[in-house]
C-alpha positions, 0 to 999 in steps of 0.5 A, spaced: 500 500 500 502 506 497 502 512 503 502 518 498 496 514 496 493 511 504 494 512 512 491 508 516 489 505 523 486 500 527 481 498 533 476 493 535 469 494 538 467 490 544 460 487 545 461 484 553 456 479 551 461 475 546 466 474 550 464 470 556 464 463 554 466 465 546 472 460 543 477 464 540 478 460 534 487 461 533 488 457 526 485 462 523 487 469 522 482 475 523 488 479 523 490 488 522 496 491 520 496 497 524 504 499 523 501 507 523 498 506 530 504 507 534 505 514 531 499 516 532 500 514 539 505 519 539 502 525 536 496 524 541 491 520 537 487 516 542 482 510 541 475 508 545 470 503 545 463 505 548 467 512 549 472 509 554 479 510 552 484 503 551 489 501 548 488 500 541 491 493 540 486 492 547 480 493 542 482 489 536 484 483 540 477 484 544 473 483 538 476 478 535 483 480 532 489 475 533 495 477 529 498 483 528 501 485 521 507 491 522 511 493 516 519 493 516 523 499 512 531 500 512 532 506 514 525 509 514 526 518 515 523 518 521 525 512 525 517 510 523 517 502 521 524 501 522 527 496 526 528 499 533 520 502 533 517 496 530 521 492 535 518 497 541 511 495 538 512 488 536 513 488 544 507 491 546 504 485 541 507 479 543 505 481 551 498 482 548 498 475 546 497 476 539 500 472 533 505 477 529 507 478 521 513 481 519 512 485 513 519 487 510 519 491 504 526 492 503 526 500 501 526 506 506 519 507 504 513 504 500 514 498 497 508 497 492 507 494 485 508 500 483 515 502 485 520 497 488 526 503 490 532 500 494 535 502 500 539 508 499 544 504 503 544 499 496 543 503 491 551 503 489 552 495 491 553 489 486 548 484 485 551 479 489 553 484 495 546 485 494 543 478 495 548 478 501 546 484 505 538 482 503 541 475 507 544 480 512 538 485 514 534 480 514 537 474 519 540 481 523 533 484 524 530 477 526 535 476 531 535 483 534 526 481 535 529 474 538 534 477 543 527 481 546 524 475 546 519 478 540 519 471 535 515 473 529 510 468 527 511 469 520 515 474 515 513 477 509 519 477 504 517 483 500 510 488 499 506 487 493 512 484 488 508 482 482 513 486 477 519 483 483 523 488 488 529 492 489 529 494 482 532 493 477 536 488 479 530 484 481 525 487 477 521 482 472 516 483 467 515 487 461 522 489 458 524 486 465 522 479 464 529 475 464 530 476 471 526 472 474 533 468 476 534 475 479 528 475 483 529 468 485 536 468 488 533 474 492 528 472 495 531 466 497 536 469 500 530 473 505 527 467 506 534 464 508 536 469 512 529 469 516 529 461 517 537 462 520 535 467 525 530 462 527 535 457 528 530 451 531 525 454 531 519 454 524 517 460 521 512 461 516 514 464 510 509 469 505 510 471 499 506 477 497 503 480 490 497 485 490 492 481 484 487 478 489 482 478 483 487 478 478 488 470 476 491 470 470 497 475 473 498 470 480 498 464 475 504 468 472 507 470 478 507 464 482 508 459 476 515 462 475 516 463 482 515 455 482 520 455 476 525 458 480 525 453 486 522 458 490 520 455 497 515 459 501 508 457 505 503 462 504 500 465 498 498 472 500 494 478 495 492 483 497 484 484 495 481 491 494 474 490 491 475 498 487 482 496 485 482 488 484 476 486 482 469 483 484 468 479 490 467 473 485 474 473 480 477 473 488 473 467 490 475 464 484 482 467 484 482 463 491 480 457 489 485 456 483 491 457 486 489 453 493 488 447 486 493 449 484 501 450 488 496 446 495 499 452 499 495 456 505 493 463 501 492 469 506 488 476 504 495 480 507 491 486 505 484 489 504 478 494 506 471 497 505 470 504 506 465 506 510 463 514 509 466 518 502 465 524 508 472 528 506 475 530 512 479 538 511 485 534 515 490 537 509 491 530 507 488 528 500 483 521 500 484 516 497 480 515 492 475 511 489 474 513 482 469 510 478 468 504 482 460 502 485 459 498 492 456 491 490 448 491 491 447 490 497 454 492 501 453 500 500 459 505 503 455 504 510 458 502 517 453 496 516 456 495 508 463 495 511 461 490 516 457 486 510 463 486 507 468 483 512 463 478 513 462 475 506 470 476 504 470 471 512 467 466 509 469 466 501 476 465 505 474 459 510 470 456 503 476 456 499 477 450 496 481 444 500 481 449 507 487 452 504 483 460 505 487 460 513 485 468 514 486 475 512 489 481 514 485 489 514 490 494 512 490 501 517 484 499 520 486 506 526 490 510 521 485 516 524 487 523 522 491 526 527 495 533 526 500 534 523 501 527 518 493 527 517 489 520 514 489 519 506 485 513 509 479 515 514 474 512 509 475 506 511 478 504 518 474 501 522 473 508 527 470 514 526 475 520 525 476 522 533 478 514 535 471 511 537 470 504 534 465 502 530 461 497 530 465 494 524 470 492 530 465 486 531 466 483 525 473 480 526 469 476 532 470 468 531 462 467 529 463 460 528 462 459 535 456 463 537 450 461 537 445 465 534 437 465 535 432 464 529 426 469 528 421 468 525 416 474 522 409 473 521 407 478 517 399 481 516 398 485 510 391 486 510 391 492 512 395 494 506 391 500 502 391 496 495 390 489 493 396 485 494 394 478 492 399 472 494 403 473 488 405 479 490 411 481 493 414 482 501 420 485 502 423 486 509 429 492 508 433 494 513 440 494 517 443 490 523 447 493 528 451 489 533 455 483 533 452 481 526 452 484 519 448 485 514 450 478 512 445 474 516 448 468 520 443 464 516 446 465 509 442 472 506 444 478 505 439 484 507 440 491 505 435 497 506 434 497 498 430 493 493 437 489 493 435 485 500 434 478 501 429 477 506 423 476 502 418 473 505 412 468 502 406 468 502 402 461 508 395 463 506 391 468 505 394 475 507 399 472 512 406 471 509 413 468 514 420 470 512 425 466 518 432 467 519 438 468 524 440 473 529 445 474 534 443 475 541 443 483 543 443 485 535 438 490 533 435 489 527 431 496 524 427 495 518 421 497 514 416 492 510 415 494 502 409 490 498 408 490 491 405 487 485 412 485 482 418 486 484 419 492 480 410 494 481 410 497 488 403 497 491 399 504 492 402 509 496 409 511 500 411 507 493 410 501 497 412 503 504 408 501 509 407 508 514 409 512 518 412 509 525 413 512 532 421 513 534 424 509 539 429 511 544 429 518 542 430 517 536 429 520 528 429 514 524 422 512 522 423 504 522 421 497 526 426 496 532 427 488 533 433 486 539 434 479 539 434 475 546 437 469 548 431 465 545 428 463 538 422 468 538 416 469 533 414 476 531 407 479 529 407 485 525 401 489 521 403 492 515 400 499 515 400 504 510 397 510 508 397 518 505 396 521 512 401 525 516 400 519 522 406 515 525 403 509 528 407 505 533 411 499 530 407 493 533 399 496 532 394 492 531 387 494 528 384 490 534 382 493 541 384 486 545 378 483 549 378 477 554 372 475 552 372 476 544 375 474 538 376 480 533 375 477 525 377 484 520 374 483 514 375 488 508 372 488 501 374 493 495 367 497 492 372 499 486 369 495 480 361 497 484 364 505 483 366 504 476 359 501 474 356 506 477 353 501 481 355 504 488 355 511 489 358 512 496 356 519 498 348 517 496 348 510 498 350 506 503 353 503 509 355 497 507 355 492 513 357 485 514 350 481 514 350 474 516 348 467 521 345 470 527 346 464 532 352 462 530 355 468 530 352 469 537 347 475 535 354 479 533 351 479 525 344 479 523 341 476 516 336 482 516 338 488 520 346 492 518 350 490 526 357 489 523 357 496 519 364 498 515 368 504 514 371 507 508 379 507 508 382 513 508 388 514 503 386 508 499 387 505 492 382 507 486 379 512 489 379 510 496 375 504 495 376 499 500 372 499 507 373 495 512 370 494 519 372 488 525 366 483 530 367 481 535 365 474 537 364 472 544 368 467 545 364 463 551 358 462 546 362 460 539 365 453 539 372 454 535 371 452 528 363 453 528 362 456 520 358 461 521 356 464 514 355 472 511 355 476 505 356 483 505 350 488 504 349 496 501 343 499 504 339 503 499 343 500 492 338 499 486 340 492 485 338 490 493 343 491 496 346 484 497 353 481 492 351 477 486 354 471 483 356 468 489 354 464 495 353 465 501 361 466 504 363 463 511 369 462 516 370 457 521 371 460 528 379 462 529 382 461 536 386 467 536 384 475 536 389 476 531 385 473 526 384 478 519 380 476 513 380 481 508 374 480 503 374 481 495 366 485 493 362 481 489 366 475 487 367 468 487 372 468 491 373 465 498 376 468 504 384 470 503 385 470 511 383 466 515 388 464 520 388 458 524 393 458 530 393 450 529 398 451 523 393 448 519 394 452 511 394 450 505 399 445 503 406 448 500 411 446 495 418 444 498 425 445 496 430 437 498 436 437 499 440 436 493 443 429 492 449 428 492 452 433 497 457 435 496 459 432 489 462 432 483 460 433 477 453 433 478 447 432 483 440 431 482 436 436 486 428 435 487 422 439 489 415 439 490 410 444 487 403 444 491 400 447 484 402 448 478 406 454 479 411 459 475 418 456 476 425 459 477 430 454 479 437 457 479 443 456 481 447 463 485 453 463 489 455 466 495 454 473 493 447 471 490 450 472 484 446 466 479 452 461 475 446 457 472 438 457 471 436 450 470 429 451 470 424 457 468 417 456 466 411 454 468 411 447 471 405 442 473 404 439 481 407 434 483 414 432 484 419 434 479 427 433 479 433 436 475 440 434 475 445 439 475 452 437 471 458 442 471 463 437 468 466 441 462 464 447 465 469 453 469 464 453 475 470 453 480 468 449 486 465 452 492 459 453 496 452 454 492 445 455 493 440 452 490 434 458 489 427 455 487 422 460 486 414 457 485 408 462 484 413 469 487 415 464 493 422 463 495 426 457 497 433 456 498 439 450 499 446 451 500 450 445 496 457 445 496 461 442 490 468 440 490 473 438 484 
């Protein structure tokens, strides 16, 4: 990484709920370089978790960092990275009990793809007084970490060398590219010098390169590498989605070269921006350029957590397990006078050193139990006709211990990109389960629509407007996981009016000795045939069976009587009403039959070309039933807390898992449905569409073969849509 170009400084939140009884997990790496937090330091800068001041490391290792990154130069200007300093904070490392990363440029100063300049020192040298002052200076340093008893877990021979190092004697590439003998002999004189100075004792040995995404680039650089007789055992890329590629070339790249030279790969170096707010600190940013956050990981505290969190787990699916950690770069480089941060944008604390809440995501989440949640959801209320083919979205962001990237695979966002789509169980009820951790606040809004792209009238699908909590601004749900799997009733509202409704309203006045049943119709096709004048006739009521609905309906007198909705569709042409039914008299699942009625109508009043309508008597208050005017059509919403609905297709485990090359995936349609079968990975983008198109009921089965494909193997899901209605299944192939 280039300082003209960056700066940067790291620290860790601490959530206490993760630490009692949490397994840090030490073989993989959740690491940070941080080599500019000791100047900071020292010019002042301070670091706070929940605005309490602590050691910067203190942070980091609380939240889940296990290895530390400090780079090495020669003879650095101001003594900052150069052996005597580094070796003063390695000591406060090592102490904490943290892993240690030595990363030696060989240069006074930056060391990047881009420049690769010796220390002045080397400059007028032969090549081989060169190869044996790399020796030299290498063996030394370690030996001078050793005598403090700082041992150094793993060294780093060179930074980001894909065009070679100490130019231009071991330069390669381009015009260069006879070289490689050179850079050969040099860094095997590093790596020798490194393993001398450890005498018995092994150490791991990187070699780095900046191509993350770049698989055509590290293939050159490491085949030739191999060609040289270059042993070394760890791979290490840096990986900056503006500058390297999408998260998937990377997945990709990882993959390959795990097959390929069977050695650990680490991320020795990434970010993600979490604000593009410039801060007049007399230093200029880093910039992005023409890049585009992915959908789903927005330039948001909450997109830079997704991102670490799906870059933990594309690492740990690496094929043969050879994905062993990452490291983030400068994560505390926070501005401090008078050197300034080129890199505020993407530590992982705010501009005055208070951790976000990124700093969890270093956490081993891999023994933390997360509880399941499961949204019920009611959308009767909804100002338009929203059908069960229709679409629920649940948008929003989780703050806390978690991401973005739930622990039950998905990825929500608070735009159309989310992945949290609940489907429709019956009638107006639609259910959507997934996982959280303990103590995260999930804050979240419901959006309905036609299609995914048709949103339904009003707040351009948004439901209204929700009372704030704890003093705050934002007009959204609040959910806080507990210890326990919890199931969560909501009401979708919306309408046109400067109202704010609290998040868990109900349209029922709770009754001990009652029952509530809403019932809806929508009059609009009456309007349009100019069949029902509302300012003339009406009301209109729900009339129905006397005795079983214990006097509460009336065949002949108007008991349950409607009210028009305000701010609804077509003209406002929904009414609704709700009865209470006393629940000491009816018998649960007593049909008790009704139709609507309109007084002083010219066509008598009651609905045509239908029956007369019934429902069994439910077991729960909430129950709704949201009715359609003068159709044939049965109730949509009649809830039975029995759990009785009708039965719904169903997506099987595939067969084999994990496999290679093919599997056979099968499914169940409760009814002939439209159907999308897709294969996605994991950043939900689709590597195949096997199925799409109508389909009859029944079960139907699929194979899915990636012989002579470039399919890289990999954890998959398996994504089945019938009828609007979302299913999934992880498979995993292996080649």
């Amino acid at each position: 990484m280039n300082l003209r170009l960056v700066i940067f400084s790291v620290i860790l939140l601490l959530n206490p709920f993760i630490l009692h009884g949490q397994k840090m997990d030490s073989s993989f790496i959740r690491g940070a370089d941080v080599s500019f937090t000791q100047q900071i330091e020292d010019l002042g800068g301070k670091y706070y978790l929940h605005g309490v001041e602590k050691d910067a490391l203190d942070i980091m290792k609380e939240n889940g960092v296990n290895y530390i990154r400090l780079r090495l130069w020669h003879t650095p200007s101001n003594g900052y990275c150069g052996t005597a300093k580094t070796l003063e904070y390695a000591k406060r490392v090592k102490a904490k009990g943290l892993k240690l990363l030595l990363d030696f440029h060989y240069s006074d100063w930056w060391a990047d793809p881009g420049k690769q300049n010796k220390p002045a020192a080397w400059i007028n040298i032969s090549y081989d007084a060169l190869k044996d002052s790399v020796y030299s200076y290498t063996k030394k340093t370690i030996e001078a970490f050793r005598s403090q008893n700082v041992i150094p877990d793993m060294v780093q021979i060179g930074n980001e060398i894909p065009s070679g190092m100490l130019w231009n004697d071991g330069r390669v590439g381009g015009s260069y590219d006879s070289n490689w003998p050179h850079l050969g002999e040099l860094l095997k004189e590093g790596i020798r010098g490194a393993r001398d100075a450890m005498i018995d004792t092994t150490i791991k040995i990187m070699i780095h390169i900046d191509k993350g995404g770049n698989n055509s680039t590290a293939r050159w650089f490491y085949d030739n590498l191999k060609a040289q007789g270059v042993q070394y055992d760890v791979i290490g890329l840096s990986y900056y989605p503006w500058w390297h590629g999408t998260m998937a070339t990377m997945q990709a790249n990882l993959n390959d070269l795990s097959v390929r030279y069977n050695k650990e790969i680490v991320i020795a170096e990434t970010a993600y921006p979490w604000t593009t707010q410039y801060l007049n600190d007399g230093m200029p940013d880093v910039g992005l350029g023409t890049w585009n956050p992915p959908a789903g990981y927005p330039i948001t505290i909450q997109g830079q957590k997704a991102f670490l969190f799906t870059l933990t787990n594309i690492i740990k699916e690496t094929a043969n397990g050879k994905g062993v950690g990452y490291f983030y770069w400068e994560p505390a480089y926070i501005p401090i006078s008078p050197i300034g941060s080129s890199w505020e944008h993407f530590t992982t604390f705010d501009y005055t050193g208070n951790a976000l809440s990124t700093i969890t995501a270093f956490m081993n989440f891999d023994t933390m139990k997360a509880v399941k949640v499961k949204l019920r959801i009611n959308t009767s209320t909804n100002p338009d006709t929203l059908k069960p083919s229709g679409v629920v979205q649940v948008r929003g962001d989780i703050n806390g211990l978690g991401s973005n990237l739930l622990p039950s695979g998905e990825l929500i966002s608070g735009d159309a990109n989310t992945q949290m789509l609940p489907k429709n169980v019956g009638g107006d009820y639609w259910e959507y389960q997934f996982s959280m951790y303990p103590a995260d606040r999930f804050e979240y809004k419901l959006w309905t629509g036609h299609t995914g792209t048709q949103q339904t009238y009003w707040n351009i699908g948004y439901e209204g407007k929700i009372l704030t909590y704890d003093n705050s601004t934002l007009n959204t749900r609040l959910f806080i996981a507990g210890n326990q799997d919890t199931v969560v009733p909501i009401q979708y509202y919306s309408n046109s009016l400067d109202a704010n409704f609290p998040q868990y309203w109900s349209p029922f006045q709770p009754r001990q000795d009652s029952l509530g049943v809403f019932f809806r119709i929508n009059a609009a096709d009456l309007m349009a045939k100019g069949l029902f004048d509302p300012a003339a006739q009406g009301p209109i009521a729900v009339r129905g069976d006397s005795i079983a609905s214990a006097g509460v309906l009336s065949w002949t007198s108007d008991k349950l009587i409607l009210s028009r909705e305000p701010a609804g569709v077509a003209g406002e042409s929904f009414w609704s009403g709700i009865g209470y039914f006393p629940k000491s008299v009816i018998a649960a699942g007593t049909q008790i039959k009704f139709k609507y009625y309109i007084a002083k109508s010219t066509f008598g009043g009651w609905e045509s070309n239908i029956s007369e309508r019934s429902f069994a008597f439910p077991q729960s208050d909430t129950t709704l039933t949201w009715q359609f005017f003068n159709n044939k059509l049965s109730p949509t919403g009649v809830e039975e807390p029995s759990g009785q609905i009708p039965s719904e297709s169903q997506l099987y485990q595939n067969y084999p898992n994990p496999f290679n090359p093919a599997t056979t995936i099968r499914y169940l349609l409760a009814r002939r449905s439209a159907v999308t079968l897709s294969i996605v990975n994991i950043l939900g983008q689709t590597v195949s569409v096997l199925v799409d198109g109508k389909q009859e009921l029944g079960e139907h089965a699929v194979e899915w073969n990636v012989q002579h494909t470039f399919i890289p193997s990999g954890v998959y899901f398996v994504r089945l849509t019938a009828d609007g209605a979302p299913f999934m299944r992880k498979i995993m192939l292996v080649k």
